[in-house]
N, C-alpha and C positions, 0 to 999 in steps of 0.2 A: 707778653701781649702779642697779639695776632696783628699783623699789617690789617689798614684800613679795609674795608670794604667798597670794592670798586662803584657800589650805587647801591642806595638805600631806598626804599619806600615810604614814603611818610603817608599815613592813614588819617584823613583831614576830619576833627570832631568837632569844629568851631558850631558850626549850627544845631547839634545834640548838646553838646557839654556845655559849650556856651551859652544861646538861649535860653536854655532850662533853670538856669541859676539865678537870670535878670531879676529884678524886685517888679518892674513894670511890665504891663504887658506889649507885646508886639507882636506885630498885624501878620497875619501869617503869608501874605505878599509880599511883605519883607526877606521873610524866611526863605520863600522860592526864589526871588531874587538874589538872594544871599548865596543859595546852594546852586543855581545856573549860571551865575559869574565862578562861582570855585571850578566849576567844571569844564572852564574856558582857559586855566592856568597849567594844563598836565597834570592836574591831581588823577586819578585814577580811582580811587575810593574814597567815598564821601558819606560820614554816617549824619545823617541827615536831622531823625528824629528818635524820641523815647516812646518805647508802647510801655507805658506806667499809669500807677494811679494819678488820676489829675488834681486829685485832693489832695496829694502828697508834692507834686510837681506841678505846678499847676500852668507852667509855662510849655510843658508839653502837652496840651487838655486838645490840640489840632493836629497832633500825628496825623491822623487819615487823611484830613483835607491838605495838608502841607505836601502829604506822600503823594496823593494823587495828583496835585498840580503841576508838578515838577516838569519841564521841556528836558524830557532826556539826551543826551549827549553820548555818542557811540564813544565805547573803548573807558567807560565809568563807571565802576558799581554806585550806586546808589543803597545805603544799606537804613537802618536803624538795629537800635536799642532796647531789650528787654531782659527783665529779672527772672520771668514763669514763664508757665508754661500756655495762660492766658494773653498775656504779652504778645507771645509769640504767633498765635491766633488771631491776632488782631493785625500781627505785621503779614502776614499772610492775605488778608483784607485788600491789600492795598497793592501796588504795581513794583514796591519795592524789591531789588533781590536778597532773597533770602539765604542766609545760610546760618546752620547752627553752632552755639557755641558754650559751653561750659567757664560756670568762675566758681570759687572759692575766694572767701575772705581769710587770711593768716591772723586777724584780730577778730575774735569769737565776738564779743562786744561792739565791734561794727560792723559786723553780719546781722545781729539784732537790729541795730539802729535803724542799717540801710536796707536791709530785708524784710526783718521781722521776724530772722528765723536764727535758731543757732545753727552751728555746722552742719549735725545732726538731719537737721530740717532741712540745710540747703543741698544737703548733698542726697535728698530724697524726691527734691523739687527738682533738680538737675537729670537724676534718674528718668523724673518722667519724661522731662524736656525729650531727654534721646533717644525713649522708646516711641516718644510720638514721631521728634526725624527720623529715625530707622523706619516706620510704618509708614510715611509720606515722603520715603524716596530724599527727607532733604538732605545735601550734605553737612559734614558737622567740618569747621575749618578753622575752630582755634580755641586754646583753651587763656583761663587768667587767674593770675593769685591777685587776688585784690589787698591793699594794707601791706603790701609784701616788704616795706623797710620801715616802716613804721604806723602808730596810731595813736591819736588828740584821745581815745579813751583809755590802751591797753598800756601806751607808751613804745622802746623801741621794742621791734618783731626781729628774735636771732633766726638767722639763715636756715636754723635746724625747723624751725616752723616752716616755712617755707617750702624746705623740702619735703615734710610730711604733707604738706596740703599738694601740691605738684603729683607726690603720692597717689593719694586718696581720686585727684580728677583720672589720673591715669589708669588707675584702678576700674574709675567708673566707665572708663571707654573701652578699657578693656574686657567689659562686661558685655559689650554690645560688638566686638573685634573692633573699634574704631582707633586710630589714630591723628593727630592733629598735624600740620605742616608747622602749625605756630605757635609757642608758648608766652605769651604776654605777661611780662611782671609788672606792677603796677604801681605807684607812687601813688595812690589814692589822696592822701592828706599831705603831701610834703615835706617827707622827713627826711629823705634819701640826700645821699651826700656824695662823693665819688668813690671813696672806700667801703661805702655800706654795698654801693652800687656793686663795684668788685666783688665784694665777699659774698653777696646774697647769687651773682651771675655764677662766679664758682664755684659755690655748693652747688649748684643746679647743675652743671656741666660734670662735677665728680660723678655726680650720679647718673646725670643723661646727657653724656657728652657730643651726641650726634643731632641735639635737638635743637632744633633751630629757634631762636630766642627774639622776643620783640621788647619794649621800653614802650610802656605809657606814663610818661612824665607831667609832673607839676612846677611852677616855677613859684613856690609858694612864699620860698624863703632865698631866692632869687641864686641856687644851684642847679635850675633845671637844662641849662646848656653846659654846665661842667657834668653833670653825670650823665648824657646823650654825648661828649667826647668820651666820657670813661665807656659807654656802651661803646663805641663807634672802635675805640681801641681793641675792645674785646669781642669784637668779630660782628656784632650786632647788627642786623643791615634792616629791621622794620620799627618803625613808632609811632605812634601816637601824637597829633599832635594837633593846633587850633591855630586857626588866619588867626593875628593883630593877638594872640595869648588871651583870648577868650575865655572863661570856664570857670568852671571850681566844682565840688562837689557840694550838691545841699544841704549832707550832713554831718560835714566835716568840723563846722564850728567856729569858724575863722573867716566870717562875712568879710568883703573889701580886701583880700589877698589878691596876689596877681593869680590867673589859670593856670588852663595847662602850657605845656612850652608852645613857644610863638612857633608855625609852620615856617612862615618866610625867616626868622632869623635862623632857626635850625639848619634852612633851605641853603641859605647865605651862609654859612659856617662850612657846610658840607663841599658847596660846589668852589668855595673860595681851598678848599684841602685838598681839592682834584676828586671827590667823590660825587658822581650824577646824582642828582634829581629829579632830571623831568620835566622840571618847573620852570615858569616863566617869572623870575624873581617880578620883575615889573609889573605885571599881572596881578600877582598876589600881593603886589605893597597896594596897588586899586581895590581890591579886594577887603584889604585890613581898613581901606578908608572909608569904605560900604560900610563896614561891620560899625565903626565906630556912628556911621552917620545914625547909621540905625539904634545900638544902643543908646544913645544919643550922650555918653561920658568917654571920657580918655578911657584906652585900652593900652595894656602895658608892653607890645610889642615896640623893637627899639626900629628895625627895618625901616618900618611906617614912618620913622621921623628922621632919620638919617640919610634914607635914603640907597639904592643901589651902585654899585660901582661903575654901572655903565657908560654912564655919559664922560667917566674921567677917563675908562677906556680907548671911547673913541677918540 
């Protein structure tokens, strides 16, 4: 294992990943409020909203209005979320920044589900995706295996899928000369454990040892901070991650699970190792207590009710 990484990124998805999942609706002033407090903490990227169908998502059905409200904040992207290529035309719409990005799912079964396409299909919607960035100048700046240690339909995903799909996107960028700064593996449903973690990071690194590696985690089955230490050991320095562990996926199948991993406890693990953040731990515990006013239930970040170390410091 590689020495720690001296500062990580954490990529904040509480207000995409999170509100989209809620059963009730909330007010999309909430939502701006939610995303201009995050951006008062040192977060640095904030994916905001989903350009989806709203019949399908129906808690994203105000991308435009949410995107356009926003009081921007110097030194923050501001991003969203899409699957097409229509998506991505919509996120264009709005004041958001843009940049492009490629996924693949490693469970062919929930590319159906959560696309509506098999591989086949998505790796033809992706095609277009990047001939329309190539044509409109936009950058393309990360690619993802989605389902990449596991799947509630296929079951587990060996490492050898994984690296055919990682394959296949590179494949497709190399169609167009591109290449990515960022590989995102992803824990979509929560199967990921600290050893799958390992094996699925080191097949990927046999084969593309110079590629620089992200973690989008879930804390579904309550491992998502032990395989973000198994990341952090093996060189990993970008992830994924939600104020107060907001989120889930909505076709994952496992309503009432915890999200994705909590930002601030992540935040608190890293900078308590000697690894930066950025982050204003105290900040982001106000933050998690925003999110939860708003959802209006307990959220399963542990931060928010523990508390920071600060005050025993001074």
């Amino acid at each position: 294992m590689s020495d720690l990484p001296a500062r990580v990124h954490l990529h904040e998805e509480g207000p995409r990943e999170g509100f989209q999942i809620e059963p009730g609706p909330i007010a999309s002033a909430d939502k701006v409020a939610f995303i201009e407090a995050l951006a008062t903490t040192g977060l640095r990227h904030i994916q905001c909203v989903s350009f989806v169908n709203p019949q399908r998502v129906p808690g994203m059905a105000d991308a435009e209005s949410v995107a356009r409200a926003i009081r921007r904040r110097d030194g923050v992207r501001y991003t969203g979320l899409w699957l097409n290529l229509r998506g991505m035309q919509r996120a264009m719409e709005t004041p958001l920044d843009i940049a492009g990005a490629v996924g693949l799912s490693a469970s062919e079964q929930f590319s159906i589900r959560n696309q509506g396409q098999d591989t086949a299909g998505s790796l033809q919607e992706q095609r277009r995706l990047l001939a329309f960035c190539v044509e409109h100048g936009v950058p393309v700046d990360s690619a993802i295996v989605m389902t990449a240690f596991g799947c509630n339909i296929e079951g587990a995903i060996p490492p050898a899928r994984v690296v055919e799909r990682v394959s296949q996107l590179f494949g497709l960028l190399d169609e167009f000369g591109l290449q990515v700064p960022v590989l995102r593996l992803a824990d979509t449903v929560g199967w990921a454990n600290p050893n799958a973690v390992a094996s699925v990071i080191g097949a990927v690194r046999e084969r593309w040892p110079q590629q620089r590696l992200g973690l989008h985690l879930h804390d579904t089955r309550g491992t998502g901070l032990a395989n973000a230490l198994m990341g952090l050991q093996l060189g990993v320095d970008t992830f994924d991650s939600a104020c107060a562990g907001l989120g889930g996926c909505p076709f994952a199948g496992h309503a009432g699970a915890a999200g994705n991993i909590c930002t601030e406890d992540l935040a608190s693990m890293c900078e308590e190792m000697g690894v930066a953040t950025g982050l204003d731990l105290d900040a982001m515990v106000e933050c998690a207590h925003l999110a939860e006013r708003i959802v209006g239930h307990q959220l399963p970040g542990k931060l928010m009710r523990g508390g920071t170390l600060t005050r025993f410091r001074r």
